[in-house]
C-alpha positions as CSV (number, residue, x, y, z in Angstrom):
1,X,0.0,0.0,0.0
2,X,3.0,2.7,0.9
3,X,4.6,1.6,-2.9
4,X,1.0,2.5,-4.2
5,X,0.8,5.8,-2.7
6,X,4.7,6.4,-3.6
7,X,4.4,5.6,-7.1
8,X,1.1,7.9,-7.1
9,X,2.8,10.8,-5.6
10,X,6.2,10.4,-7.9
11,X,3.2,10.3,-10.9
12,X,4.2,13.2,-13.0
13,X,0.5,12.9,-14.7
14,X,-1.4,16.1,-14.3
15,X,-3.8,16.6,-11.5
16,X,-6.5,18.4,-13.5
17,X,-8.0,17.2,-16.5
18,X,-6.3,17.4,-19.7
19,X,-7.9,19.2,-23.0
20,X,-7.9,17.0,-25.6
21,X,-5.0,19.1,-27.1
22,X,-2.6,18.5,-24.1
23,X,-3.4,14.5,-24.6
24,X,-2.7,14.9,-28.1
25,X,0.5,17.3,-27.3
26,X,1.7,14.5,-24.5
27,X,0.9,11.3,-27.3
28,X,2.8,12.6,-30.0
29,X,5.6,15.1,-29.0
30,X,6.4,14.1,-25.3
31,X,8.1,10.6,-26.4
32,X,11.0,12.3,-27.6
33,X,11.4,15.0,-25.3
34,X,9.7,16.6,-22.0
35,X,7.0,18.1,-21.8
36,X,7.3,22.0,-22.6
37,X,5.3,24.9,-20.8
38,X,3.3,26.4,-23.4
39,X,5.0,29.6,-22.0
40,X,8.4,28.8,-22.8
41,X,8.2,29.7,-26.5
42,X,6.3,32.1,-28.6
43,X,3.3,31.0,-30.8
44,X,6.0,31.7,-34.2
45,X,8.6,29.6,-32.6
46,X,6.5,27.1,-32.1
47,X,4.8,26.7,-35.4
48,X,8.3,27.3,-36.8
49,X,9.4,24.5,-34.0
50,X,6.2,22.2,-35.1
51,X,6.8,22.7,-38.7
52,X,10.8,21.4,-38.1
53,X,9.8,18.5,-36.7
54,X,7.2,17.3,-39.6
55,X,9.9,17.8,-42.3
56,X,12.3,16.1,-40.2
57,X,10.0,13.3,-40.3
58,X,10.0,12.8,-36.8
59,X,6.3,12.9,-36.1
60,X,3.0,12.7,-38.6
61,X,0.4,15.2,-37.8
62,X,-3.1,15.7,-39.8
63,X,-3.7,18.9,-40.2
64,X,-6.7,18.8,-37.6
65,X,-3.9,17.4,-35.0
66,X,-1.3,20.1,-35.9
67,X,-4.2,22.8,-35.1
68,X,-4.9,21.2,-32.0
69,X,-1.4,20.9,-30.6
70,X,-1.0,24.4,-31.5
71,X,-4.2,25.2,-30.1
72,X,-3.5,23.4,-26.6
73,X,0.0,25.5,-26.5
74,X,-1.4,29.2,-27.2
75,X,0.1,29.0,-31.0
76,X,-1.0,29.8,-34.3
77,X,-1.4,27.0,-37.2
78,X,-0.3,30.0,-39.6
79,X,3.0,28.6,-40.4
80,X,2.5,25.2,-42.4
């Protein structure tokens, strides 16, 4: 029973509910790196950041994902 409790309190799983945006944002970006504050860049940098990443190849968005990743992190799906 401790473990339990140990292993829940060590969780780093939000304690609110998520958007579907922020479980979409966790799914597909947050196996390759942490998870970023939406604060920590501006809405260009991260289109420009998003965008990098789809022509690198390293993850496969539709646009309706792409819009709600942006979406979820306060950015702007102008930059394709």
């Amino acid at each position: 029973m401790v473990i339990a409790l140990l292993v829940a309190a060590c969780s780093s799983a939000p304690s609110r509910p998520m958007s579907s945006g922020e479980r979409l944002y966790r799914a597909k970006c947050t196996s390759c790196h942490r998870v970023y504050e939406p604060h920590e860049q501006t809405p260009p940098q991260r289109a420009a950041t998003l965008h990098k990443i789809e022509a690198e190849k390293k993850v496969h968005l539709t646009a309706e994902e792409r819009a709600e990743i942006l979406g979820y992190l306060g950015g702007s799906s102008a930059l394709r």
